[in-house]
TORRO-479522 format. One record per residue: residue in one letter; x, y, z of N, C-alpha, C in turn; residue number from 1. Coordinates in steps of 0.2 Angstrom, whole numbers. Example, Ala and Ser with C-alpha at 12.3 -4.5 7.8 and 13.67 -1.06 7.14 Angstrom:
# residues 2
pt residu:A	n.xx:66	n.yy:-28	n.zz:39	ca.xx:62	ca.yy:-22	ca.zz:39	c.xx:66	c.yy:-16	c.zz:39	num:1
pt residu:S	n.xx:64	n.yy:-11	n.zz:35	ca.xx:68	ca.yy:-5	ca.zz:36	c.xx:64	c.yy:0	c.zz:39	num:2
***
This chain:
# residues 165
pt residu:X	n.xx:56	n.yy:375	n.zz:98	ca.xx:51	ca.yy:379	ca.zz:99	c.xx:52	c.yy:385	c.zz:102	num:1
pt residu:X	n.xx:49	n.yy:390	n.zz:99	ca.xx:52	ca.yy:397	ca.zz:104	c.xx:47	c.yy:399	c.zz:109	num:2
pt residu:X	n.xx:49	n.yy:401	n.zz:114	ca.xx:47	ca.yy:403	ca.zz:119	c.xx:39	c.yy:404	c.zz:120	num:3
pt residu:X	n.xx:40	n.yy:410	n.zz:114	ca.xx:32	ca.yy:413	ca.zz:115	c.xx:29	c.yy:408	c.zz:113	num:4
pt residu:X	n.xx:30	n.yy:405	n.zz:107	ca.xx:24	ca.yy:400	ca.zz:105	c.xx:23	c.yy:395	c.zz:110	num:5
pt residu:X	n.xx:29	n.yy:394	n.zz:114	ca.xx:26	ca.yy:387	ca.zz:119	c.xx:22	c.yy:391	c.zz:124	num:6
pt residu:X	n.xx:21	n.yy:398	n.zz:126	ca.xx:17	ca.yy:400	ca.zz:129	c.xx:10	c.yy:402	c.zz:128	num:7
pt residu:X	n.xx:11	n.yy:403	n.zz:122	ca.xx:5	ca.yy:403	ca.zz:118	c.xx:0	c.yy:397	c.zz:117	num:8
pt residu:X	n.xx:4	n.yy:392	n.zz:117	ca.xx:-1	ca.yy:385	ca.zz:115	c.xx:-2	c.yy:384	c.zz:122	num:9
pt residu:X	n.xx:2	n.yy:385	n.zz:127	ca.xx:-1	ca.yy:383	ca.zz:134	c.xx:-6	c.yy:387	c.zz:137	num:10
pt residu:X	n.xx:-8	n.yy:394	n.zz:134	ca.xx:-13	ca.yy:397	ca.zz:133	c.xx:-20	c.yy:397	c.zz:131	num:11
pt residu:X	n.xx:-19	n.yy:393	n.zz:126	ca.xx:-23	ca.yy:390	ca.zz:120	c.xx:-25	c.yy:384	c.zz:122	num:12
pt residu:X	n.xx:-20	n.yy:381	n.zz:126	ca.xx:-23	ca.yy:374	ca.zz:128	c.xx:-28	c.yy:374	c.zz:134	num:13
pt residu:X	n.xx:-26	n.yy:379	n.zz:140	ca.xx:-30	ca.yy:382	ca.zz:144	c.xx:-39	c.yy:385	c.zz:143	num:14
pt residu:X	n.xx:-37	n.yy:389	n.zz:136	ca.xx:-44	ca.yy:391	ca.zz:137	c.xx:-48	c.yy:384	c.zz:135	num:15
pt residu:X	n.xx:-44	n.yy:382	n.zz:128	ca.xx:-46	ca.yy:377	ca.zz:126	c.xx:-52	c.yy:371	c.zz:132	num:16
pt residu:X	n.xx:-45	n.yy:371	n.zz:138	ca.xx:-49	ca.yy:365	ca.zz:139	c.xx:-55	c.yy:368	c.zz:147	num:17
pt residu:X	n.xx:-54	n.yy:376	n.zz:149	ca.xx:-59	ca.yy:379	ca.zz:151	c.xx:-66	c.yy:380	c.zz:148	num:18
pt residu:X	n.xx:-67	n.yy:381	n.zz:143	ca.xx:-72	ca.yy:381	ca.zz:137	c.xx:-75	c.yy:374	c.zz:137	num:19
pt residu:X	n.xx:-70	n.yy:370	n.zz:135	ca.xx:-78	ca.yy:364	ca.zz:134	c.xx:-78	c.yy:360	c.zz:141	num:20
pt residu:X	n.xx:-74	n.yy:362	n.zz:145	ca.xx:-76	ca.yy:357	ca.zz:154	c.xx:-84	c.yy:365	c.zz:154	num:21
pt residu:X	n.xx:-84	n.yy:370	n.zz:153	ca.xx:-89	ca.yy:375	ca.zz:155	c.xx:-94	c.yy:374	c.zz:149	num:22
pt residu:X	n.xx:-93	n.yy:373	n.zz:143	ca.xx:-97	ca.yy:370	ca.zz:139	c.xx:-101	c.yy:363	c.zz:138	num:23
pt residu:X	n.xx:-99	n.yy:357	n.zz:141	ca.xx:-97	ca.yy:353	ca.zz:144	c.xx:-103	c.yy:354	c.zz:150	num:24
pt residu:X	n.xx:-103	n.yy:355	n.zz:156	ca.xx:-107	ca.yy:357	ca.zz:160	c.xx:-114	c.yy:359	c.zz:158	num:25
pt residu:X	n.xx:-113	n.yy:365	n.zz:153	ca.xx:-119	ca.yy:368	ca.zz:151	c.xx:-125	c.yy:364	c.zz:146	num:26
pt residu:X	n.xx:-121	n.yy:358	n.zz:141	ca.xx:-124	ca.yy:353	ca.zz:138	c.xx:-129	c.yy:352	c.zz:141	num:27
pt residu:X	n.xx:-129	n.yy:351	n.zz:147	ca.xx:-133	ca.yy:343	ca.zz:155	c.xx:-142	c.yy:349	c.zz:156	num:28
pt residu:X	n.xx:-144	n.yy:354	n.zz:155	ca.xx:-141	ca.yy:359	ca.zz:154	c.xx:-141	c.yy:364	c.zz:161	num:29
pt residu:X	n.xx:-135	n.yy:363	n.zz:164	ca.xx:-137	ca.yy:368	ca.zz:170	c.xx:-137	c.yy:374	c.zz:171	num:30
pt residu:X	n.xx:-133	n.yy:377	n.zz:165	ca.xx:-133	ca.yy:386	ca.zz:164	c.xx:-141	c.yy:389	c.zz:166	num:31
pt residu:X	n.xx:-146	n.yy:386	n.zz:159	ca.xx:-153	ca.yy:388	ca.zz:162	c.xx:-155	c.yy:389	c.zz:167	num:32
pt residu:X	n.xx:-154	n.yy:382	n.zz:170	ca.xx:-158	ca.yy:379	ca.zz:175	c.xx:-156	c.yy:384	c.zz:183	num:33
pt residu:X	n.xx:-149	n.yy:386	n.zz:184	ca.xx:-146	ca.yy:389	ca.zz:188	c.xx:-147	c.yy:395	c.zz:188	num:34
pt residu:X	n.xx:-148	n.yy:399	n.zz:182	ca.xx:-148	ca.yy:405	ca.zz:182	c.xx:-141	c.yy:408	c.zz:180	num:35
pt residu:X	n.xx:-138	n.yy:403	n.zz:179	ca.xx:-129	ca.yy:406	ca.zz:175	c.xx:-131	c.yy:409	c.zz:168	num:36
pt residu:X	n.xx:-135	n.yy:407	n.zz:166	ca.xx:-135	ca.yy:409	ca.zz:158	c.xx:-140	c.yy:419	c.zz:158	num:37
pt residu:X	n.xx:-141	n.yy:419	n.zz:166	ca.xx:-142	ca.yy:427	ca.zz:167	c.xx:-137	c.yy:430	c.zz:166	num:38
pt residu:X	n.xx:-134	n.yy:430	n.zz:168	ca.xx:-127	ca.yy:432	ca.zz:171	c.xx:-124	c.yy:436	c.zz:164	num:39
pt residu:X	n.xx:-125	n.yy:445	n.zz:163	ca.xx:-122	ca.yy:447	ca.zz:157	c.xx:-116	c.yy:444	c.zz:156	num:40
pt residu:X	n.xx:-118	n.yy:444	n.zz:149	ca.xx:-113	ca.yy:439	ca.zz:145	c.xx:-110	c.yy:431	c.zz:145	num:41
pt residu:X	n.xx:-114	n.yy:428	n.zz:149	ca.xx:-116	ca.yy:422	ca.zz:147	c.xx:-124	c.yy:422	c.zz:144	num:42
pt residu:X	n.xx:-127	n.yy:425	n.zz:142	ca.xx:-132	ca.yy:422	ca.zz:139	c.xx:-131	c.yy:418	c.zz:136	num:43
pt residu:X	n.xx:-128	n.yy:417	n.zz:131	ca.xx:-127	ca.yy:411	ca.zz:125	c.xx:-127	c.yy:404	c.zz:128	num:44
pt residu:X	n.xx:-123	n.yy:403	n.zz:135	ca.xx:-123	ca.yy:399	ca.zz:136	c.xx:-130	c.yy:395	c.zz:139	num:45
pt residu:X	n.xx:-134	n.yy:397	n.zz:139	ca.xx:-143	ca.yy:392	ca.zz:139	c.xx:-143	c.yy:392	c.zz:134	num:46
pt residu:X	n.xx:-142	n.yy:394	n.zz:127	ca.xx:-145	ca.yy:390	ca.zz:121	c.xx:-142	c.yy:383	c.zz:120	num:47
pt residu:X	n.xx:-144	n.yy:378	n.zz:120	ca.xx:-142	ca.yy:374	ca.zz:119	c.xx:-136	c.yy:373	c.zz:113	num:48
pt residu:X	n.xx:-140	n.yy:376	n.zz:107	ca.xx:-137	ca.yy:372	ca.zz:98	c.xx:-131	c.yy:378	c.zz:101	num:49
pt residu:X	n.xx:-129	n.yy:384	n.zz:102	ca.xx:-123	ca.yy:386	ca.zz:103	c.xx:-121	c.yy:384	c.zz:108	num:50
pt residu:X	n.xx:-122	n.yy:382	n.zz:113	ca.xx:-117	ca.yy:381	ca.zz:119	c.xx:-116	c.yy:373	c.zz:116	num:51
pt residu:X	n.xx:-118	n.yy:369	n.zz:113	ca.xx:-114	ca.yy:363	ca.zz:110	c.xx:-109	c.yy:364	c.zz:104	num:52
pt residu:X	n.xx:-112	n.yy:369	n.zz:99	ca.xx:-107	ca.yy:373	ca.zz:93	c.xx:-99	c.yy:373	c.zz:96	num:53
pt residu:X	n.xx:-100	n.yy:378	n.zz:100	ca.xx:-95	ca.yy:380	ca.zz:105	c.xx:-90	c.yy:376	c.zz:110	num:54
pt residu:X	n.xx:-93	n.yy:369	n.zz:110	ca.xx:-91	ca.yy:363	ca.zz:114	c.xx:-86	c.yy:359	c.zz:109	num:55
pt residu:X	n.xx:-91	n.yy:359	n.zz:103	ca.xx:-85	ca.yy:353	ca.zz:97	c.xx:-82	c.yy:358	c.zz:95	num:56
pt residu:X	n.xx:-82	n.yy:366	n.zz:94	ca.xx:-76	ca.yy:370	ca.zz:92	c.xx:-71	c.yy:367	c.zz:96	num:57
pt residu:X	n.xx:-71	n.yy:370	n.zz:103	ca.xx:-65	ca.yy:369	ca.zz:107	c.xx:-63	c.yy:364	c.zz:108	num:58
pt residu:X	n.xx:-67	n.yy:357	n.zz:108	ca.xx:-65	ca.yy:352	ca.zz:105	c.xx:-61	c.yy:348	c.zz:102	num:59
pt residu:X	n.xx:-62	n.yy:351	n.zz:95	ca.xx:-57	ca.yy:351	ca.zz:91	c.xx:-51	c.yy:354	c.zz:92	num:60
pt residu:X	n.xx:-52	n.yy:362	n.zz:94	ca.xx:-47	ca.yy:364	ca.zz:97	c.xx:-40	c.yy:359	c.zz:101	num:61
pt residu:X	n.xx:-46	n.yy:357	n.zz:103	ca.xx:-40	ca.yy:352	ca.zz:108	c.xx:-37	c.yy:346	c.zz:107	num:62
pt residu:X	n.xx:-43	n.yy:344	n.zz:103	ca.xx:-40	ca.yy:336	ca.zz:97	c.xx:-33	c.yy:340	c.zz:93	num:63
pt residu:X	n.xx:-34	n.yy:345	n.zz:91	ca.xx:-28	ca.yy:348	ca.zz:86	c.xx:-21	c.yy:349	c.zz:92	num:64
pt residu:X	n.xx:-23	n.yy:354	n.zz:96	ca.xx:-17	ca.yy:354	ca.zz:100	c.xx:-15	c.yy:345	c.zz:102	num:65
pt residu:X	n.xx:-18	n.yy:340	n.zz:103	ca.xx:-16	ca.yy:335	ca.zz:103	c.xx:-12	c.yy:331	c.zz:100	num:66
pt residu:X	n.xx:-15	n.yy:332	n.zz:93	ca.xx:-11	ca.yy:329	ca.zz:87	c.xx:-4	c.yy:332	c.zz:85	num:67
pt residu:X	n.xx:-6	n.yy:339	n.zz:86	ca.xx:2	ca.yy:344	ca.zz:87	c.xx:7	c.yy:341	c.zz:92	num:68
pt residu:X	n.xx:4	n.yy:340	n.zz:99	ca.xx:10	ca.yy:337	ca.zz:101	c.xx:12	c.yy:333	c.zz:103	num:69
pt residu:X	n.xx:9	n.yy:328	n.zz:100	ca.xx:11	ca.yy:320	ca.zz:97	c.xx:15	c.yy:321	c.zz:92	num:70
pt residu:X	n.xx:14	n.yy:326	n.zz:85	ca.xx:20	ca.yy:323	ca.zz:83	c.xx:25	c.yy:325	c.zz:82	num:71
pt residu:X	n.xx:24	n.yy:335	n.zz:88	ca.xx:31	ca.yy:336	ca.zz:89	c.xx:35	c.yy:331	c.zz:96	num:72
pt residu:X	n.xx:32	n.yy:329	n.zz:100	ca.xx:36	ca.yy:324	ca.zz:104	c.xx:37	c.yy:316	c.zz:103	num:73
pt residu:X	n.xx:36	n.yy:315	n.zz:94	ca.xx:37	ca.yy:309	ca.zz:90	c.xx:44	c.yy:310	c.zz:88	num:74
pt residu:X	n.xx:43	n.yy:317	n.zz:84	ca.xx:49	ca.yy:319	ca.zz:81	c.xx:55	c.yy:322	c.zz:83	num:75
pt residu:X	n.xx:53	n.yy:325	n.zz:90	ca.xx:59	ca.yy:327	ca.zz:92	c.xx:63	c.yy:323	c.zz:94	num:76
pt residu:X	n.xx:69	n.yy:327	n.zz:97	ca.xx:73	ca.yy:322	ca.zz:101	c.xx:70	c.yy:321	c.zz:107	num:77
pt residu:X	n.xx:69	n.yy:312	n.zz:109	ca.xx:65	ca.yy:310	ca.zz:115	c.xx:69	c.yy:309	c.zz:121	num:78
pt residu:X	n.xx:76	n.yy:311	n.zz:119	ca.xx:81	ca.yy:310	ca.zz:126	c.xx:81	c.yy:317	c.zz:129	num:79
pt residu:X	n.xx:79	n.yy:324	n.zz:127	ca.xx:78	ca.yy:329	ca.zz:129	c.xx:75	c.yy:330	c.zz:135	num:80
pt residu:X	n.xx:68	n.yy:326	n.zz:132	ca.xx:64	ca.yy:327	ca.zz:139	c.xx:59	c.yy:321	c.zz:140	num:81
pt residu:X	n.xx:56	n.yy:319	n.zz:145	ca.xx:50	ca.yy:314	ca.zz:145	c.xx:47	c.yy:317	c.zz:149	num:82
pt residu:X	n.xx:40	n.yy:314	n.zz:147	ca.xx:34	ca.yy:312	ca.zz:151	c.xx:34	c.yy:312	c.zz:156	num:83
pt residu:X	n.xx:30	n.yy:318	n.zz:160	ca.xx:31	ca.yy:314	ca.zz:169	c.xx:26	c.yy:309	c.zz:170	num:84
pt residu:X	n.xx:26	n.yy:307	n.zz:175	ca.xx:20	ca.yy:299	ca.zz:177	c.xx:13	c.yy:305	c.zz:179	num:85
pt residu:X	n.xx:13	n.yy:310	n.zz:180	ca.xx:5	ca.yy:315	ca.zz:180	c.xx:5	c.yy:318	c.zz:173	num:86
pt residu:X	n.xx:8	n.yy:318	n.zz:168	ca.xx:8	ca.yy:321	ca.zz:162	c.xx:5	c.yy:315	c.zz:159	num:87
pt residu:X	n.xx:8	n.yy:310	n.zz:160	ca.xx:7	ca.yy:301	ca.zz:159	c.xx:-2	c.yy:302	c.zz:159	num:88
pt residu:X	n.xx:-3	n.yy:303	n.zz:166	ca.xx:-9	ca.yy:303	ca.zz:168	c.xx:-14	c.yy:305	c.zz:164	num:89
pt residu:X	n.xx:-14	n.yy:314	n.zz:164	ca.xx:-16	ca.yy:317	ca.zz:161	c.xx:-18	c.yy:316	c.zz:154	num:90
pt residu:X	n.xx:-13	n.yy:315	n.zz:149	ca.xx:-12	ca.yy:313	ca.zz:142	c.xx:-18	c.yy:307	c.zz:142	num:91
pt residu:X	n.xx:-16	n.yy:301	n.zz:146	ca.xx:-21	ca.yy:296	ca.zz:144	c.xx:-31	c.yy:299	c.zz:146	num:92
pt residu:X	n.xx:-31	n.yy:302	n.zz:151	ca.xx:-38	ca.yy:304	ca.zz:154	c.xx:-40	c.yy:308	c.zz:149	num:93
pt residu:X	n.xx:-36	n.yy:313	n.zz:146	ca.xx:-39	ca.yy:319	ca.zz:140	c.xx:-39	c.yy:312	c.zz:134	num:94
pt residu:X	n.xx:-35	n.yy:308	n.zz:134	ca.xx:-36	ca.yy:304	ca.zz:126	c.xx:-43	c.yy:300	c.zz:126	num:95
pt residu:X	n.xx:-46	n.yy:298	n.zz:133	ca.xx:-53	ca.yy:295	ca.zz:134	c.xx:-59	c.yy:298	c.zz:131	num:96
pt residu:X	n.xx:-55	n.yy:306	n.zz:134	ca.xx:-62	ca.yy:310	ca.zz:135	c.xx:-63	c.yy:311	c.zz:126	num:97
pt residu:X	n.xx:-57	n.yy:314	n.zz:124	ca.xx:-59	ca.yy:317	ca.zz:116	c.xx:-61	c.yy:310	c.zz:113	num:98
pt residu:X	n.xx:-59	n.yy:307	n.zz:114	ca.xx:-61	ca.yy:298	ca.zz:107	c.xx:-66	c.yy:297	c.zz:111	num:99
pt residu:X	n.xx:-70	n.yy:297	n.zz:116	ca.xx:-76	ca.yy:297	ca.zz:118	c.xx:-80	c.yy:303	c.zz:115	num:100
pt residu:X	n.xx:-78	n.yy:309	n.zz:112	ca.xx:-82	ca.yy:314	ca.zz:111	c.xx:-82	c.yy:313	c.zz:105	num:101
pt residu:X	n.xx:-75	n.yy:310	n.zz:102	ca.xx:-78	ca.yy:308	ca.zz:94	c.xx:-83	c.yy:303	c.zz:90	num:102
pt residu:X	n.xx:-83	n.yy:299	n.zz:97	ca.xx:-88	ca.yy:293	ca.zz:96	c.xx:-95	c.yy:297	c.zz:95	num:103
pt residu:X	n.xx:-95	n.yy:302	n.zz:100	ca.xx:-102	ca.yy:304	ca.zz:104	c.xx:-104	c.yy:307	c.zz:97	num:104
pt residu:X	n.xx:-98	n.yy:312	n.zz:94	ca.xx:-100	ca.yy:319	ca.zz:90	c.xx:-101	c.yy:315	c.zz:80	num:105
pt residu:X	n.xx:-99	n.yy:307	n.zz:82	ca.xx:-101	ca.yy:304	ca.zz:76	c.xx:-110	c.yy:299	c.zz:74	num:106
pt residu:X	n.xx:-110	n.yy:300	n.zz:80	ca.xx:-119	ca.yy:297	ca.zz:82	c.xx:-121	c.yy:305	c.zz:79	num:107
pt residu:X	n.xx:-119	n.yy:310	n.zz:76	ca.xx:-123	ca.yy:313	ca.zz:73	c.xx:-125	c.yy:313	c.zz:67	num:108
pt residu:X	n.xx:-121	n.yy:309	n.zz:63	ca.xx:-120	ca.yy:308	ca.zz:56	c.xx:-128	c.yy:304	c.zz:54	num:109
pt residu:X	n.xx:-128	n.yy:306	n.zz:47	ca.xx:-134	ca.yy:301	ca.zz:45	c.xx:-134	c.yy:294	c.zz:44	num:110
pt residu:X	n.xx:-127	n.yy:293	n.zz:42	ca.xx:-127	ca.yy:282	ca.zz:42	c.xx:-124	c.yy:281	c.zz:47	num:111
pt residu:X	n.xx:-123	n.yy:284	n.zz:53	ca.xx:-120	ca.yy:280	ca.zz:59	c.xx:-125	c.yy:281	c.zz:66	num:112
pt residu:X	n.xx:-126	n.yy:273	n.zz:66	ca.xx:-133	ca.yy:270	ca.zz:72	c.xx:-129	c.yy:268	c.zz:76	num:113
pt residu:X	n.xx:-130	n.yy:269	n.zz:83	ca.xx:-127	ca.yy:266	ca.zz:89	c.xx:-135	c.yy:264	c.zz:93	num:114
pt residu:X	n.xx:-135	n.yy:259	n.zz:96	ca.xx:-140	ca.yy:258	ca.zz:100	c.xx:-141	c.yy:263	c.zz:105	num:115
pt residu:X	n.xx:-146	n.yy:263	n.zz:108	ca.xx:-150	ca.yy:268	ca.zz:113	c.xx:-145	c.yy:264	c.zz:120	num:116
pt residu:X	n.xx:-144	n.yy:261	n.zz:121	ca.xx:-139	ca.yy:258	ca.zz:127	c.xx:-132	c.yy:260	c.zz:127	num:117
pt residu:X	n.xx:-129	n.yy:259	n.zz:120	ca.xx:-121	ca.yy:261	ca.zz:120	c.xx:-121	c.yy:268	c.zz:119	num:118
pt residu:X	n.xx:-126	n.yy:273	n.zz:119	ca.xx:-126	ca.yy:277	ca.zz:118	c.xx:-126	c.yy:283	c.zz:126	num:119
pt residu:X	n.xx:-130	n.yy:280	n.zz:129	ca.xx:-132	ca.yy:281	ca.zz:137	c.xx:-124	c.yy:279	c.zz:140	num:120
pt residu:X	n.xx:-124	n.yy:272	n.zz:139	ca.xx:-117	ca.yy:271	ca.zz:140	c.xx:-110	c.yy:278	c.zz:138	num:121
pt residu:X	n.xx:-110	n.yy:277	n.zz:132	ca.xx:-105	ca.yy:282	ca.zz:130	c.xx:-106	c.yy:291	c.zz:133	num:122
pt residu:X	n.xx:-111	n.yy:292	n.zz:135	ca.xx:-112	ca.yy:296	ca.zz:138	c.xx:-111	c.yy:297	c.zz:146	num:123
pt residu:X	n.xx:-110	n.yy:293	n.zz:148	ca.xx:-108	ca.yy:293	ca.zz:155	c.xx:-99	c.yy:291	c.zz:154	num:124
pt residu:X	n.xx:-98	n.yy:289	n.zz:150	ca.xx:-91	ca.yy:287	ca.zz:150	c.xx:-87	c.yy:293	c.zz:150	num:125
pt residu:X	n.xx:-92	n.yy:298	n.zz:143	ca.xx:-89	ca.yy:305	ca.zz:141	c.xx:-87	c.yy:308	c.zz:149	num:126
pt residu:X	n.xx:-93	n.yy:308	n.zz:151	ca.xx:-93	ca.yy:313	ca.zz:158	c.xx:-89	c.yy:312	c.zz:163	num:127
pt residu:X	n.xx:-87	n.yy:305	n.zz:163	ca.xx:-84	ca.yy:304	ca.zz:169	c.xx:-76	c.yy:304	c.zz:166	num:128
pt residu:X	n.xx:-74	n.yy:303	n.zz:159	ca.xx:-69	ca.yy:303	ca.zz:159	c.xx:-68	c.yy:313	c.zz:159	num:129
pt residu:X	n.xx:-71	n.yy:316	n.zz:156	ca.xx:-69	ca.yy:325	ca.zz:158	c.xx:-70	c.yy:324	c.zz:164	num:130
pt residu:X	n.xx:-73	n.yy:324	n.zz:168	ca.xx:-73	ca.yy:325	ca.zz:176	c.xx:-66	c.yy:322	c.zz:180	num:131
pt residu:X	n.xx:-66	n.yy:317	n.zz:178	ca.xx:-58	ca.yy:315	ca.zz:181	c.xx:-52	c.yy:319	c.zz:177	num:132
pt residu:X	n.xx:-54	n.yy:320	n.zz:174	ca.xx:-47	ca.yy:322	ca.zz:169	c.xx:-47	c.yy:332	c.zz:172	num:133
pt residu:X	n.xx:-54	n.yy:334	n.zz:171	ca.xx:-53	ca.yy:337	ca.zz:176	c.xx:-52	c.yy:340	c.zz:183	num:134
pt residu:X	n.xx:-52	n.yy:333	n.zz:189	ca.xx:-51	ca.yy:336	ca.zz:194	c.xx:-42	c.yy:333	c.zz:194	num:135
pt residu:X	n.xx:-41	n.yy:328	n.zz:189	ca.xx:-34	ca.yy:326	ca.zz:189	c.xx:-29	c.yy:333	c.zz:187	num:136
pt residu:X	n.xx:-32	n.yy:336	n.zz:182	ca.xx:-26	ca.yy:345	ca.zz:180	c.xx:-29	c.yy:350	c.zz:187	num:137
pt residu:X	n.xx:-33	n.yy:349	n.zz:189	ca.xx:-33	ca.yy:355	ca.zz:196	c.xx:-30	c.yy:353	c.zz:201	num:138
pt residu:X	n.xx:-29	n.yy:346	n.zz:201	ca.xx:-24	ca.yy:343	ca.zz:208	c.xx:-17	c.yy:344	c.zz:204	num:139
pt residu:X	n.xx:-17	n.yy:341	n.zz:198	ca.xx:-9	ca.yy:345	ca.zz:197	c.xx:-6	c.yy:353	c.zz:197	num:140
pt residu:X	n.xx:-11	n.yy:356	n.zz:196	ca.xx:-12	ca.yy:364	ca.zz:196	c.xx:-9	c.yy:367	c.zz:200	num:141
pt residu:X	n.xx:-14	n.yy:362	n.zz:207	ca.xx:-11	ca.yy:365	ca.zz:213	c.xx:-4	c.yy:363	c.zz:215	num:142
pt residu:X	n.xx:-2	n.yy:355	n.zz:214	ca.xx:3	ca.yy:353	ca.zz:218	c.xx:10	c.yy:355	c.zz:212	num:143
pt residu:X	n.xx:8	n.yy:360	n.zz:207	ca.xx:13	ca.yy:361	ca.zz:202	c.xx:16	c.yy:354	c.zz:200	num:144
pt residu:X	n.xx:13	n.yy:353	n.zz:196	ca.xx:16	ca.yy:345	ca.zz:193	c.xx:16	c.yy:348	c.zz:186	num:145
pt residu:X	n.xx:22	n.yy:345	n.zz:184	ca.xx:23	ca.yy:345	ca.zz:176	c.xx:22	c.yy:340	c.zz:172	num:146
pt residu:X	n.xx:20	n.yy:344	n.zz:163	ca.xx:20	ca.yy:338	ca.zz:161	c.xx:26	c.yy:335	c.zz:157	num:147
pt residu:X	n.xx:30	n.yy:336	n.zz:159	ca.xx:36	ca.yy:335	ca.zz:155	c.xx:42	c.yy:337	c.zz:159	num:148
pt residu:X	n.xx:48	n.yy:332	n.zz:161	ca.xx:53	ca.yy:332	ca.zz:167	c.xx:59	c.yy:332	c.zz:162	num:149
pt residu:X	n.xx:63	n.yy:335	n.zz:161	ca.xx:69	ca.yy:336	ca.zz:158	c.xx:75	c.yy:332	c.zz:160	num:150
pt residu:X	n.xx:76	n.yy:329	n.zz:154	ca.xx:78	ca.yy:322	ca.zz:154	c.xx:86	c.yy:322	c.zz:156	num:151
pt residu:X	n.xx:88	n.yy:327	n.zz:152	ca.xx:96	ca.yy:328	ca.zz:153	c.xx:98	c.yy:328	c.zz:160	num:152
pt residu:X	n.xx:92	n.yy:334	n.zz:165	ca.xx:95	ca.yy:335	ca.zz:170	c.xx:93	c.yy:330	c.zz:176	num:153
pt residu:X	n.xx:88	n.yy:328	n.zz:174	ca.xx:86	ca.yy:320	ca.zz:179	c.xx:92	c.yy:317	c.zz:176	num:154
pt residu:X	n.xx:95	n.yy:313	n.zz:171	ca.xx:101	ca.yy:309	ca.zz:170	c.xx:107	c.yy:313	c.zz:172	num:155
pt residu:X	n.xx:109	n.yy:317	n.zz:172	ca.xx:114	ca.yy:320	ca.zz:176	c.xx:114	c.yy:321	c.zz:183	num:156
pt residu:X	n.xx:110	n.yy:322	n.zz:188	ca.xx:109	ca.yy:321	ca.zz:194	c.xx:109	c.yy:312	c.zz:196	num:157
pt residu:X	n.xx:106	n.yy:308	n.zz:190	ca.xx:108	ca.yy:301	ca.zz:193	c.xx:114	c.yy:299	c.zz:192	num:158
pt residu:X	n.xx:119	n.yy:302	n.zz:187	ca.xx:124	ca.yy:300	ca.zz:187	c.xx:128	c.yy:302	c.zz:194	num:159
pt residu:X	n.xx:126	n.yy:310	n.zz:195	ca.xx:130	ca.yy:312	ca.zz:201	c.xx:128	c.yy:307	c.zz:207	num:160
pt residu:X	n.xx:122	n.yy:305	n.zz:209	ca.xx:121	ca.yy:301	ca.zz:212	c.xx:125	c.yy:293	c.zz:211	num:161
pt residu:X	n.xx:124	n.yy:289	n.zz:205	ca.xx:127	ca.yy:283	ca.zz:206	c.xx:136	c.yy:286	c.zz:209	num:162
pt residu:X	n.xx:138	n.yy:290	n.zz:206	ca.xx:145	ca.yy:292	ca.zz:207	c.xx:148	c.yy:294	c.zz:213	num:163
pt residu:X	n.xx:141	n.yy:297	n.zz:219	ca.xx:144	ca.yy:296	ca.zz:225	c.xx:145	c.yy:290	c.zz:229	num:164
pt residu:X	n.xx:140	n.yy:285	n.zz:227	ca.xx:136	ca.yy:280	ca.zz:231	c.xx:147	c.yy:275	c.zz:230	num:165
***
């Protein structure tokens, strides 16, 4: 993958997942209630039917980056690089929140009935799975964590290591 585009999709994944944690919020609905939605050029965010439009865009957005790379790190060579154990993290809390959001965004359909309880349910599960998953990428933000440790040079360094021992 070339450079720009790996910086481009991590730009993409960014806005991606600032938009629906802020669209996300705004659903509950706090933008009106706070007076956020004054604020030149958030209006949109107090309408409700847009600021949820706006929510399953980015959304999807991010289901799509997801599926992208799943199965560029299916298909690649996996001895390149792995998964760090906070990308580990990461990966699993974002895959809660979107399959909870699929659940959520399929209780809109005509033939699909969920009880008024699994529903209530699923909606608190959504939240708190974004909410963690949220403050879990801000703690890595800060403490610089990657999602991905480069395999060659972590396996080269342990060989130097067995080799001194």
């Amino acid at each position: 993958m070339a450079d720009s585009t790996g910086k481009g999709l991590r730009w993409l994944y960014g806005a991606a997942a600032v938009i629906v944690l802020f669209t996300g919020f705004g659903n509950m609905p706090l933008w009106g209630r706070y007076y956020i939605a004054d604020i030149p050029g958030l209006g949109w965010s107090g309408n409700f039917y847009i600021n949820l439009q706006v929510h399953l865009f980015a959304g999807a957005v991010l289901l799509g980056l997801a599926l992208y790379f799943l199965i560029v790190y299916v298909y690649s060579k996996r001895d390149e690089f792995r998964i760090s154990l906070s990308g580990k993290i990461r990966v699993a809390l974002l895959l809660l929140a979107l399959l909870s959001g699929l659940i959520m965004a399929a209780r809109n359909l005509s033939e699909v009935r969920f009880t008024y309880e699994f529903q209530v349910g699923m909606t608190f599960f959504h939240m708190g799975a974004a909410l963690t998953f949220m403050i879990a990428s801000i703690a890595c933000l800060i403490a610089r964590c990657k999602w991905a440790t480069d395999f060659t040079a972590t396996s080269q360094s342990d060989d130097v290591e067995h080799a001194q021992i």
